[in-house]
MARLUM-493392 format. One record per residue (C-alpha): residue number from 1; x, y, z. Coordinates in nm, 2 decimals. Each point is the difference from the previous one (the first is absolute). Example, Ala and Ser with C-alpha at 12.3 -4.5 7.8 and 13.67 -1.06 7.14 Angstrom:
2
{resi=1&u=1.23&v=-0.45&w=0.78}
{resi=2&u=0.14&v=0.34&w=-0.07}
END
This chain:
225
{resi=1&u=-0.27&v=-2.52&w=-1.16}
{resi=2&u=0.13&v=0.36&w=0.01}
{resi=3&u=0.10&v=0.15&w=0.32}
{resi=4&u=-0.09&v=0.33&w=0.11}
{resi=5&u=0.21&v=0.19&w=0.25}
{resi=6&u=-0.19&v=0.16&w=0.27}
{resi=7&u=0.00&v=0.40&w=-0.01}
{resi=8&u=0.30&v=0.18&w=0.13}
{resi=9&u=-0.07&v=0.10&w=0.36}
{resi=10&u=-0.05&v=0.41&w=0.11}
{resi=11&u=0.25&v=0.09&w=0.26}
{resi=12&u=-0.08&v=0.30&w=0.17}
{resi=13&u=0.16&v=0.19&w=0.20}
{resi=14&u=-0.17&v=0.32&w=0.22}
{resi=15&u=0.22&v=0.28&w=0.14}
{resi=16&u=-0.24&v=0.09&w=0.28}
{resi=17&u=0.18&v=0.32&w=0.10}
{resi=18&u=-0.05&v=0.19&w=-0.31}
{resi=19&u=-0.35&v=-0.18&w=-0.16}
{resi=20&u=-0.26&v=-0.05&w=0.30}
{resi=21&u=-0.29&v=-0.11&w=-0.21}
{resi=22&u=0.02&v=-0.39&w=-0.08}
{resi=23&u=-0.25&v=-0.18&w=-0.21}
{resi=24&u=-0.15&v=-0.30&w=0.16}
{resi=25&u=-0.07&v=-0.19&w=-0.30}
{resi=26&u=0.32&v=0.02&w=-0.07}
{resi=27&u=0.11&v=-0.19&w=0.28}
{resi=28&u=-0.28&v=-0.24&w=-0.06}
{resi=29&u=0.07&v=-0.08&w=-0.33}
{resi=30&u=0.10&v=-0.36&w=-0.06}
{resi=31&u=0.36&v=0.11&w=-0.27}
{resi=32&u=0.10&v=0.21&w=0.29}
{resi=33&u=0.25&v=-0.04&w=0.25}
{resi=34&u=0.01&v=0.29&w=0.24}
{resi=35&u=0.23&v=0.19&w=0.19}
{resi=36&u=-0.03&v=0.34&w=0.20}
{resi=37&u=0.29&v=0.16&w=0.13}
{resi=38&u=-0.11&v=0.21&w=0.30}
{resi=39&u=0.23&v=0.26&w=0.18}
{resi=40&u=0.07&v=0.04&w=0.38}
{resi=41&u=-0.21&v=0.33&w=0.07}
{resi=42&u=-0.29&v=-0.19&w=-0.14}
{resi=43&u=-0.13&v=-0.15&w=0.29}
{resi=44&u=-0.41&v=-0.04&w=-0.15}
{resi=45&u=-0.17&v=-0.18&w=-0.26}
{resi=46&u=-0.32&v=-0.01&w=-0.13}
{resi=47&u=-0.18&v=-0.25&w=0.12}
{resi=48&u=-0.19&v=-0.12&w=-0.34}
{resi=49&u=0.43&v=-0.02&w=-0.13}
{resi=50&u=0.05&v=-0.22&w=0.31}
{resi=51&u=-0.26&v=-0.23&w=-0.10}
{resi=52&u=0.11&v=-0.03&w=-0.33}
{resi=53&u=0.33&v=-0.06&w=0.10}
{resi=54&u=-0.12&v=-0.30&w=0.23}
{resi=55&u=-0.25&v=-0.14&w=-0.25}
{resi=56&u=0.28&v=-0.01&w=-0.29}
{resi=57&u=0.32&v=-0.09&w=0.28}
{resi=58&u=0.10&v=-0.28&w=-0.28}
{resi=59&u=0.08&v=0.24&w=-0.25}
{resi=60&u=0.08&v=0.31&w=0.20}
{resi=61&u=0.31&v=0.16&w=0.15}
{resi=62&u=0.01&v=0.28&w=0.28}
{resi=63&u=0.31&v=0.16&w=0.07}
{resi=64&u=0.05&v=0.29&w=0.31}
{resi=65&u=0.30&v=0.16&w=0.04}
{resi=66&u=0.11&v=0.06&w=0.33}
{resi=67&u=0.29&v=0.28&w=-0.08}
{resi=68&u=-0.02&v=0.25&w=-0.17}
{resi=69&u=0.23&v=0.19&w=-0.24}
{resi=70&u=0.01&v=0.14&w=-0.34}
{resi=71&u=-0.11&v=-0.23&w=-0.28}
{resi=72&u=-0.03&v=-0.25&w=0.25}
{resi=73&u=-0.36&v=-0.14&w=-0.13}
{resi=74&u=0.15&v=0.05&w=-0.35}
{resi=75&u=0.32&v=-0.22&w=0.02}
{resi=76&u=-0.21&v=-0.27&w=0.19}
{resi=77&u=-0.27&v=0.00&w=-0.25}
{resi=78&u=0.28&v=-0.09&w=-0.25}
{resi=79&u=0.17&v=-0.26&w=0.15}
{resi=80&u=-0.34&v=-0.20&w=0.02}
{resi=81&u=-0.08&v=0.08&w=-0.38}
{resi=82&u=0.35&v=-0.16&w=-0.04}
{resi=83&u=-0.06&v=-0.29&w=0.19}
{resi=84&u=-0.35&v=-0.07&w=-0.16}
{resi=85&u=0.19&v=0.04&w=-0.38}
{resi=86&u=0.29&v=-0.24&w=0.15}
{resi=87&u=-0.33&v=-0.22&w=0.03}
{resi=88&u=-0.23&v=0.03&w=-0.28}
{resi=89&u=0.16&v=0.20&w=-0.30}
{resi=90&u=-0.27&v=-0.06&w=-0.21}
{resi=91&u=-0.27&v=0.23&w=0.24}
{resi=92&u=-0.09&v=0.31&w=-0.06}
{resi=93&u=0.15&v=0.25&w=0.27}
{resi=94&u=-0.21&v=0.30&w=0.09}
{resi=95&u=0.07&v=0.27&w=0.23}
{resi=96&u=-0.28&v=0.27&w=0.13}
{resi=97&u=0.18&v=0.29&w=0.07}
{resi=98&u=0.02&v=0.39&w=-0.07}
{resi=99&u=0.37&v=0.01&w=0.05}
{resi=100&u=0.20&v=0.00&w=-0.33}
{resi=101&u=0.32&v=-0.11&w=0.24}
{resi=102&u=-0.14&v=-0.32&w=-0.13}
{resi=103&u=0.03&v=0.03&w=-0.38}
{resi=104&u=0.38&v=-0.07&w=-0.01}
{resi=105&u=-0.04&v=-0.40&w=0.16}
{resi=106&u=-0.32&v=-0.04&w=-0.25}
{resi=107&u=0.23&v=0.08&w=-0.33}
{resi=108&u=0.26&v=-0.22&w=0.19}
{resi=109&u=-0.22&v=-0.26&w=0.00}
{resi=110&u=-0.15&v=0.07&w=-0.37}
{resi=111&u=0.34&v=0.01&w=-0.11}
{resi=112&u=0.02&v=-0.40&w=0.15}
{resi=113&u=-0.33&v=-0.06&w=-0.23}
{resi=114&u=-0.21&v=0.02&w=0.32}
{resi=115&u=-0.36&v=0.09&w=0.00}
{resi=116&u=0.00&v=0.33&w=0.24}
{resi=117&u=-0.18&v=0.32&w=0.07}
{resi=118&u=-0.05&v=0.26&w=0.25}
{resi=119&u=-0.36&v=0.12&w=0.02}
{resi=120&u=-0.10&v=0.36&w=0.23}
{resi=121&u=-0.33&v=-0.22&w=0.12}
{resi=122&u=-0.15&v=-0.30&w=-0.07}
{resi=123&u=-0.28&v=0.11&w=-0.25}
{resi=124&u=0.33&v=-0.02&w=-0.26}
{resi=125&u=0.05&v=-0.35&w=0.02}
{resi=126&u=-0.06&v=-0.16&w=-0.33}
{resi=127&u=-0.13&v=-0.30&w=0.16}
{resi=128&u=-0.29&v=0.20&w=0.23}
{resi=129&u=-0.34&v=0.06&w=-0.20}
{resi=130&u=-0.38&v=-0.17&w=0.02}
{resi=131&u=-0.03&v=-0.35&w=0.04}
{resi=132&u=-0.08&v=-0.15&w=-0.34}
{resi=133&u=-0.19&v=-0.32&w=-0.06}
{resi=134&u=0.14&v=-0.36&w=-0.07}
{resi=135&u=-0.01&v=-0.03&w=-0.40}
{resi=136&u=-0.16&v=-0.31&w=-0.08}
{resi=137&u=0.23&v=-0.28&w=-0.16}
{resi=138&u=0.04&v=0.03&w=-0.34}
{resi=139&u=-0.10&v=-0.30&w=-0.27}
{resi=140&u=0.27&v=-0.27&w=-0.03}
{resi=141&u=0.15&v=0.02&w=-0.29}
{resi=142&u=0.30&v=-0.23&w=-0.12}
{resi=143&u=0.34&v=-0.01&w=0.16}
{resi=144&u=0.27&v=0.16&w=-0.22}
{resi=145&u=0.35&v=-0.25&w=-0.02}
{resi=146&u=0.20&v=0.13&w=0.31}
{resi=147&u=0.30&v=0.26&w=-0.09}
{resi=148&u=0.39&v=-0.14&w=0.06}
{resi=149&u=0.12&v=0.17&w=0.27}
{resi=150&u=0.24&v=0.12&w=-0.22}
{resi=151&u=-0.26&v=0.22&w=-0.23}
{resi=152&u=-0.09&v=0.39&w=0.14}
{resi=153&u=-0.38&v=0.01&w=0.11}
{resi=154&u=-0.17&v=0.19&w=-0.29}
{resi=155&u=-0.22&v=0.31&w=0.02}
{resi=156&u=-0.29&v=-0.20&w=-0.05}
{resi=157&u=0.07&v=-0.24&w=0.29}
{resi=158&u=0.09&v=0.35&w=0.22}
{resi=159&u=-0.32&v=0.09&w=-0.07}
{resi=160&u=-0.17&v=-0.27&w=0.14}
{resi=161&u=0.19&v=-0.06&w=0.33}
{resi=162&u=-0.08&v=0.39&w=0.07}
{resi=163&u=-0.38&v=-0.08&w=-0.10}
{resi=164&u=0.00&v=-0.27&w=0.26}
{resi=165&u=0.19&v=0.17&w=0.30}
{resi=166&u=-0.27&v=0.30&w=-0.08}
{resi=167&u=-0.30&v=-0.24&w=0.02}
{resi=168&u=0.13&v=-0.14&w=0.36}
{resi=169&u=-0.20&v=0.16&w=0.30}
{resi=170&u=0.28&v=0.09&w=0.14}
{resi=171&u=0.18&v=0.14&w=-0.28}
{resi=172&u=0.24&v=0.30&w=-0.03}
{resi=173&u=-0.22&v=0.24&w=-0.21}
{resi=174&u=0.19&v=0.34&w=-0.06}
{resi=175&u=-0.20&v=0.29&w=-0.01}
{resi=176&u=0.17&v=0.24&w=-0.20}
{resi=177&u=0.17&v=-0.06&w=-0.37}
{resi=178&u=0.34&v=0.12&w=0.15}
{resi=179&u=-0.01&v=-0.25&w=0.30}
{resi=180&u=-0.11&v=-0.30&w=-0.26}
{resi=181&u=0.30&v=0.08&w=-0.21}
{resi=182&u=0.20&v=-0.08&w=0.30}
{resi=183&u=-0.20&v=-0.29&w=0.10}
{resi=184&u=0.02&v=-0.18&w=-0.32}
{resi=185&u=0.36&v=0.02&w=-0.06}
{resi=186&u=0.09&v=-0.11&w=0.35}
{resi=187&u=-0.28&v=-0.27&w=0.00}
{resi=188&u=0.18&v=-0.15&w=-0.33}
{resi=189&u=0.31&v=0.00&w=0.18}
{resi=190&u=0.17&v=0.34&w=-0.19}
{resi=191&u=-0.02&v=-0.20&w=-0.34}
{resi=192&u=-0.16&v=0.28&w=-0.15}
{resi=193&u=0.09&v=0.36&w=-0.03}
{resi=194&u=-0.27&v=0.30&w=0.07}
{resi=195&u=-0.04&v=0.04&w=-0.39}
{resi=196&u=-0.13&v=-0.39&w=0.02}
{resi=197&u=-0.23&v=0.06&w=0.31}
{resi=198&u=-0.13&v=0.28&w=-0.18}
{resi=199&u=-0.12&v=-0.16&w=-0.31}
{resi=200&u=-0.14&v=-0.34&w=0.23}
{resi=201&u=-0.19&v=0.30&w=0.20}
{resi=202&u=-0.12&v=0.09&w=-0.34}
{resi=203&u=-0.07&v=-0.35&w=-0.13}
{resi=204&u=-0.23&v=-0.08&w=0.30}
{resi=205&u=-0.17&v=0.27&w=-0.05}
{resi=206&u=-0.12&v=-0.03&w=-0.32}
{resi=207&u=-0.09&v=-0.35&w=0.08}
{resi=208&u=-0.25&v=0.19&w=0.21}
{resi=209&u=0.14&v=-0.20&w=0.36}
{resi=210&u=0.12&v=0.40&w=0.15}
{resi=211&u=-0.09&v=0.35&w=-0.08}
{resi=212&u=0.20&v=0.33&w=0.09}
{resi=213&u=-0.17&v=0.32&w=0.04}
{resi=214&u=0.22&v=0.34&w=-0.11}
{resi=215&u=0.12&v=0.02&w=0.37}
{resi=216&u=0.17&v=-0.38&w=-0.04}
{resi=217&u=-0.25&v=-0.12&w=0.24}
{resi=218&u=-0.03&v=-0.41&w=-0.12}
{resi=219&u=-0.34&v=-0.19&w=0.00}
{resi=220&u=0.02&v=-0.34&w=-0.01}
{resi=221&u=-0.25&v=-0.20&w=-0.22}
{resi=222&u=0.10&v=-0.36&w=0.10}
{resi=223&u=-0.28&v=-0.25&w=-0.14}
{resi=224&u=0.12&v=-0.26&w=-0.26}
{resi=225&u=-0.12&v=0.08&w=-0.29}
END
């Protein structure tokens, strides 16, 4: 019986000094684990954030700085992106902020073939979009002879491990062309170059299961045909 690994798990990290607007369904999203850095001036939250933050304490992380100093927020909020890469490699590592002070530690860790962005606010986030419903199960059909460990995954058999992570309520769903490029190729573990995401882009698309308006906008279309 084949064994499917669970999704990789959103890390997210908020620099609360410089991006003041959070999205709660972020922090309520089940693939997330949460963590807002806050610094010492700011002394109030909202109280809808608070709630949130109570509601989701499981997955969620505040941090307050009690001294402050130049890049103080900054050089905290990487030492706990480090520790959570020390712990899972395989997540995905995003961090919501409009300071580009950040960009040299994401092509670090993209350099280390992790999965890392910075995003300016959270309506970026490749993984934030309109609830879509549960696909229903597809037909059995019969089980093909099980690879040697030894033999590459084909692009046929890439194919259908992105189908089914797409068809998962709580799925990673990219938004944008540019951002599923990025997705795919970390999500098949950098086997593939951007040429290759291109053209599986491409291929699921003229199987009619996305669409992608002139803007790159993506539509998914997830029923089993």
């Amino acid at each position: 019986m084949a064994t499917h690994l669970p999704p990789p798990v959103n890390h997210v990290f908020v620099d609360f000094e410089n991006v003041h607007k959070v999205d709660l369904e972020v922090i309520g999203n089940k693939a997330v684990s949460f963590t807002l850095l806050v610094g010492p001036r700011q002394t109030k939250l909202d109280v809808s954030l608070v709630e949130k933050l109570f509601e989701r304490a499981v997955s969620v992380q505040l941090v307050r700085l009690t001294s402050a100093g130049r890049n103080a927020l900054d050089f905290t909020l990487a030492y706990y992106v480090g520790r959570a890469v020390a712990s899972d490699p395989t997540g995905h590592f995003y961090i919501i902020s409009k300071d580009t002070g950040y960009d040299p530690l994401i092509e670090h860790l993209r350099s280390r073939h992790i999965c890392a962005e910075r995003h300016g606010s959270f309506e970026a986030l490749p993984f934030v979009g309109p609830a879509q419903p549960e696909a229903p199960a597809p037909a059995r059909k019969a089980k093909p002879q099980p690879q040697s460990k030894s033999m590459p995954d084909s692009p046929g058999d890439r194919e259908t491990r992105v189908l089914e992570h797409f068809r998962k309520p709580s799925a990673t769903r990219p938004r944008t062309q540019k951002t599923l490029v990025r997705f795919l190729i970390a999500y098949l573990g950098h086997k593939i170059t951007e040429a290759d995401a291109l053209s599986r882009v491409e291929i699921l698309r003229q199987a009619g299961h996305l669409a992608i308006d002139d803007k790159g906008k993506v539509t998914y279309h997830l029923e089993p045909k």
